[in-house]
C-alpha positions as CSV (number, residue, x, y, z in Angstrom):
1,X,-3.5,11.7,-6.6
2,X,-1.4,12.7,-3.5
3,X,0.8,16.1,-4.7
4,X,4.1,15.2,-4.0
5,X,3.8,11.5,-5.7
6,X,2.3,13.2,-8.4
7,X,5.5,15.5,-8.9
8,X,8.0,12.6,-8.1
9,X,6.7,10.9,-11.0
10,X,6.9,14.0,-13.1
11,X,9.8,15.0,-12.5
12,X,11.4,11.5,-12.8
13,X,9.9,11.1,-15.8
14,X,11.0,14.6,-17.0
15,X,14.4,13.9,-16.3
16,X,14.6,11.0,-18.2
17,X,13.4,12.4,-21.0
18,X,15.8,15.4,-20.4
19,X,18.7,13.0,-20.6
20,X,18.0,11.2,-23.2
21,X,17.0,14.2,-25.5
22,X,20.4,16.1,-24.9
23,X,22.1,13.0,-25.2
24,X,21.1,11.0,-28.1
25,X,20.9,12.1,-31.9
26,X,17.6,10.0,-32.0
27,X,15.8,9.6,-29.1
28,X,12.8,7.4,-30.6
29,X,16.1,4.7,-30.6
30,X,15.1,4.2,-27.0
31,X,11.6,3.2,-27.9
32,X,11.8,-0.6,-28.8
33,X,8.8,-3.1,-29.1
34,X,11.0,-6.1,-29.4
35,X,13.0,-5.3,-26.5
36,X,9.8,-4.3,-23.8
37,X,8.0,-7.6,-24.7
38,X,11.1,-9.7,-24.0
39,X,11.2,-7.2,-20.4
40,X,7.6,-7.0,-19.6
41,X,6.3,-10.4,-21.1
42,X,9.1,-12.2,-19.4
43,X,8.5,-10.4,-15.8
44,X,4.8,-11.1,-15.7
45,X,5.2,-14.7,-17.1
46,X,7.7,-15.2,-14.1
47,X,5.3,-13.6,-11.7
48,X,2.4,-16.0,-12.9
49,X,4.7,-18.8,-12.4
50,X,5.7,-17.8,-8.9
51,X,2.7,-17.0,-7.3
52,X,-1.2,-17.6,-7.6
53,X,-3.0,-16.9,-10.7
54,X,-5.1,-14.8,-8.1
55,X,-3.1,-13.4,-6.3
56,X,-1.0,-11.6,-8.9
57,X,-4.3,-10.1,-10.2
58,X,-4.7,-8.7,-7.6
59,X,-1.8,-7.2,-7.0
60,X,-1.6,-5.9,-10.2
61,X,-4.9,-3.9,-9.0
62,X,-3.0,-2.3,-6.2
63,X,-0.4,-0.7,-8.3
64,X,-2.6,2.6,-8.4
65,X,-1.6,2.6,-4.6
66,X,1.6,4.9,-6.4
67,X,-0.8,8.1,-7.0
68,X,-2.6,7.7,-3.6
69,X,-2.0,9.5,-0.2
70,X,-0.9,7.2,2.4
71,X,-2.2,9.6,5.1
72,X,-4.4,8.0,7.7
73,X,-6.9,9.7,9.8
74,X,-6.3,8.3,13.3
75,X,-8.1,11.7,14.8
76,X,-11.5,10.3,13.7
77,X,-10.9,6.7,14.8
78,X,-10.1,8.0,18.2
79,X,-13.1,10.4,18.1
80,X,-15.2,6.9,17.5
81,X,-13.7,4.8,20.2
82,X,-13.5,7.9,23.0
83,X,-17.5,8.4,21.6
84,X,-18.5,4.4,21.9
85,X,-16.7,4.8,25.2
86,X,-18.9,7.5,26.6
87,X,-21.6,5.6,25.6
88,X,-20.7,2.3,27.2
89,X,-19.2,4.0,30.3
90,X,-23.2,5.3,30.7
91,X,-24.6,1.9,29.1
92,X,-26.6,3.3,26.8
93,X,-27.0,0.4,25.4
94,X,-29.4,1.1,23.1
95,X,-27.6,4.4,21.2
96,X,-24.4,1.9,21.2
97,X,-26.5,-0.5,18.5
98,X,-27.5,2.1,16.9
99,X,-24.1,3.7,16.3
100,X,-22.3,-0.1,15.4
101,X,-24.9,-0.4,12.2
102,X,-23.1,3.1,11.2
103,X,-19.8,2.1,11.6
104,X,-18.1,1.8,7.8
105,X,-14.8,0.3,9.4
106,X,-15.8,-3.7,9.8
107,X,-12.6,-3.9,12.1
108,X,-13.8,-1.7,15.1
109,X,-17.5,-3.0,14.3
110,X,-16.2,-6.3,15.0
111,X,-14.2,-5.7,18.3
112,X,-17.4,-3.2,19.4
113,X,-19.9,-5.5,18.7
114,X,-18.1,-8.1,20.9
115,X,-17.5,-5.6,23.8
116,X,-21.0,-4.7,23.3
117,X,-21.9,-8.5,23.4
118,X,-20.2,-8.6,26.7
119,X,-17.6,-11.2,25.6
120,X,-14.4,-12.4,27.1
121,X,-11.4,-10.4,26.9
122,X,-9.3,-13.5,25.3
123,X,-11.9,-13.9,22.8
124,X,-12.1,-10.4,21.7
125,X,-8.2,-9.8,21.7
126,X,-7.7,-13.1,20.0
127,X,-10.0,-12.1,17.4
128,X,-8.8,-8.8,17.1
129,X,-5.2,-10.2,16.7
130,X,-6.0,-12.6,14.1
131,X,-7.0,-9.8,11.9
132,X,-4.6,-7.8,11.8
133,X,-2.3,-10.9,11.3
134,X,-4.6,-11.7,8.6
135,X,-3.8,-8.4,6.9
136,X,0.2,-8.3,7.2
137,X,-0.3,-11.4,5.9
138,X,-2.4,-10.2,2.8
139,X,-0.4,-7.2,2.5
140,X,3.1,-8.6,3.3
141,X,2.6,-11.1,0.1
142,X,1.4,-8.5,-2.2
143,X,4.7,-6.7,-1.5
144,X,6.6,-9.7,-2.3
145,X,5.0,-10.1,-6.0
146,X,6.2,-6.2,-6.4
147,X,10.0,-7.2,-5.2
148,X,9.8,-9.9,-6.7
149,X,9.2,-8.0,-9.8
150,X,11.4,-5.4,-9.4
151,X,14.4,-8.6,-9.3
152,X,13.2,-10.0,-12.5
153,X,12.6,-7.4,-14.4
154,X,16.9,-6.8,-14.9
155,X,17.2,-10.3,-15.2
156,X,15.2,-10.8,-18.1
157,X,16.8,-7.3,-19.5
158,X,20.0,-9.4,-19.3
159,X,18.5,-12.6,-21.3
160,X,17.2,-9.7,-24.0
161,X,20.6,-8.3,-23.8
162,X,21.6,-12.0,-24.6
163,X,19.4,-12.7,-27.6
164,X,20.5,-9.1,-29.4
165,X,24.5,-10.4,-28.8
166,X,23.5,-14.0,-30.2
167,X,21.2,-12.2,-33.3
168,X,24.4,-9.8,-33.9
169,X,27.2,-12.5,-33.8
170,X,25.0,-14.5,-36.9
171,X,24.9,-11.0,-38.4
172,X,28.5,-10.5,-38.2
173,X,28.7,-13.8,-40.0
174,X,26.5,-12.8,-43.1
175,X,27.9,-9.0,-42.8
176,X,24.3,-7.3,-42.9
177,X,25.1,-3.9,-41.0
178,X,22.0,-3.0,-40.8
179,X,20.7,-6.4,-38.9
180,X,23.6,-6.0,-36.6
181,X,23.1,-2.7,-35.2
182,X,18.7,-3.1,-34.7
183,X,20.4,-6.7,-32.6
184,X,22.7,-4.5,-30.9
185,X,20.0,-1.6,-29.9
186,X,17.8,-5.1,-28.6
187,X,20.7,-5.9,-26.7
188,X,21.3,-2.5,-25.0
189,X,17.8,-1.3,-24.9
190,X,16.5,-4.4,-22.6
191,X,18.9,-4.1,-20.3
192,X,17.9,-0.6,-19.8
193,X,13.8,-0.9,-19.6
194,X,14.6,-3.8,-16.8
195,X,16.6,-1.6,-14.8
196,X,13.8,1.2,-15.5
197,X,10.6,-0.8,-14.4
198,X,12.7,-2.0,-11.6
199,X,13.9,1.2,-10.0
200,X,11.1,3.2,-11.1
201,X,8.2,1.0,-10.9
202,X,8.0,-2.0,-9.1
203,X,10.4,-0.5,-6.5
204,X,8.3,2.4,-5.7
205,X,5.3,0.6,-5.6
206,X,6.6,-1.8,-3.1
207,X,7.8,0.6,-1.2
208,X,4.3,2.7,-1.1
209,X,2.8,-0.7,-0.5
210,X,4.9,-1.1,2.5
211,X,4.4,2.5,4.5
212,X,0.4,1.8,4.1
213,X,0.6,-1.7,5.9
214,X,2.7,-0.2,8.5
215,X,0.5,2.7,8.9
216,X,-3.0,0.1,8.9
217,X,-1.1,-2.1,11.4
218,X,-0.4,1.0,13.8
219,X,-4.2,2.1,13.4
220,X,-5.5,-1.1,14.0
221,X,-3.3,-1.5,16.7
222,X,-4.8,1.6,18.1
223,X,-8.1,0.8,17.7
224,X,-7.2,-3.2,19.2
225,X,-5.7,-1.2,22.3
226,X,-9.0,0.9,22.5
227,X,-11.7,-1.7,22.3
228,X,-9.2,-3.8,24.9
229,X,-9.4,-0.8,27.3
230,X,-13.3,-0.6,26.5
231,X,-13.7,-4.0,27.5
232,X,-12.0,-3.4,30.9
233,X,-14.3,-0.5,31.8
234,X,-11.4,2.1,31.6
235,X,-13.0,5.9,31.5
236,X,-12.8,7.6,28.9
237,X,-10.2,9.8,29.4
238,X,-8.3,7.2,30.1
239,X,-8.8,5.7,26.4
240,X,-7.8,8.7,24.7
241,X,-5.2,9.9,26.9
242,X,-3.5,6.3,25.7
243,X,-5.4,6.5,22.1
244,X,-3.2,10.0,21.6
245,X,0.4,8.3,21.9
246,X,-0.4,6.6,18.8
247,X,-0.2,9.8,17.2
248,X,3.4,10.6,17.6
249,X,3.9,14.4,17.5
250,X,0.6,15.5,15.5
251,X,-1.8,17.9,15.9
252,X,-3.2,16.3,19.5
253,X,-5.7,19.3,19.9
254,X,-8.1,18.7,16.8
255,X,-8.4,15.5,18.4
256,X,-10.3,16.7,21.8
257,X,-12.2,18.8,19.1
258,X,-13.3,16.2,16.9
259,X,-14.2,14.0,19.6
260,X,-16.9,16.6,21.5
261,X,-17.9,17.9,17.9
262,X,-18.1,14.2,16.0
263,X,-19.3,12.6,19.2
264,X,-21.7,14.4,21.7
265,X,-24.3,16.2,18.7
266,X,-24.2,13.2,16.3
267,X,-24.7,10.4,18.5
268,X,-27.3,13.0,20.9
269,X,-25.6,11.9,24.6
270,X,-27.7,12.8,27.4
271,X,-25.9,12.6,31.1
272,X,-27.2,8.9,32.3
């Protein structure tokens, strides 16, 4: 879990509770079954409605995307593309296949494999495109179940707050106290866990959603802009000197580094 996620959900939670404990004579009174199945049954009933059976399952999956960093390592993919480019810039052909069946990332495989097939610029930057299209697209709809979410949720704390008032007024009618009061805590109570899940929840996790497709866009982006300059027969330098302005203000040096040290000894280079 990333550190500082970890502590904002701490110490959101911790301040909650603080709250509540110094201001309530019985602080289990916030804890009501009734009330949470009208907020939380309601929102995922909506969501299922909404949108694809599937595609809310998997959303739901990326909801552990609150406790993860959303670093990415752009350092190493520029290490891999300035590498490859060494590689094709001596056409060494035969170190470049071995180095694409290594390759974890299925994006720069792709666009490599292509370069190394010696196809057409249009067709490697239109397929290159599509992709990353492809996963806004993905991405941007998973988001949308979140928000969406995170507008329901206080809507169907209002219809809760509704069924308490209608439960109390037929209370009031047959003067049991006791029934009017649990109706009125239902009431109250519903409107408070949609507001909750909504702010604390859904919102955040939209949001987290949202700074990792960004990031992903701007890395494959990078990579798109390497492979394209690869495919031109730019030099190496060249590539990373334009590769680095991706990084925006970080630690450029490690880069050069990483490049020499992840590059030259691992995939063996010898001077054509």
């Amino acid at each position: 879990m990333n550190l500082y996620n970890f502590i904002g959900v701490i110490a959101g939670l911790a301040f909650l509770v603080l709250a509540i404990g110094l201001t309530a004579d019985n602080p289990l009174a916030f804890i009501n079954l009734p009330g949470l199945l009208i907020v939380v049954g309601g929102t995922v009933t909506a969501i299922l409605v909404s949108f694809p059976a599937k595609e809310a399952i998997a959303a739901f999956k990326q909801a552990r995307v609150l406790t993860q960093p959303t670093d990415i390592d752009f350092e190493r993919d520029i290490a891999r593309i300035v590498g490859f480019s060494k590689l094709w810039f001596r056409r060494q052909i035969g170190q470049i296949d071995q180095q694409l069946e290594k390759l974890d990332d299925t994006f720069m495989q792709k666009g490599l494999q292509m370069v190394r097939d010696q196809q057409a610029y249009e067709d490697v930057m239109a397929v290159l495109n599509w992709k990353i299209a492809q996963y806004r697209t993905k991405e941007t709809a998973v988001i949308n179940i979140f928000r969406s979410m995170a507008a329901f949720a206080p809507a169907f704390g209002m219809v809760g707050s509704l069924v308490g008032l209608v439960n109390m007024l037929q209370g009031v009618d047959e003067g049991a106290i006791a029934a009017i009061t649990a109706d009125m805590a239902i009431a109250l109570i519903t409107t408070f866990y949609g507001l909750l899940l909504a702010n604390l929840v859904f919102k955040p996790i939209a949001t987290k959603l949202e700074q990792r497709r960004n990031l992903i866009t701007i890395k494959l982006s990078m990579i798109a802009e390497g492979i394209a300059m690869l495919q031109q027969n730019r030099t190496p330098s060249a590539i990373q000197d334009t590769l680095l302005s991706f990084l925006q203000g970080q630690k450029l040096d490690a880069v050069h580094t990483k490049s020499d040290s992840l590059v030259s000894p691992k995939l063996n280079i010898k001077a054509a």
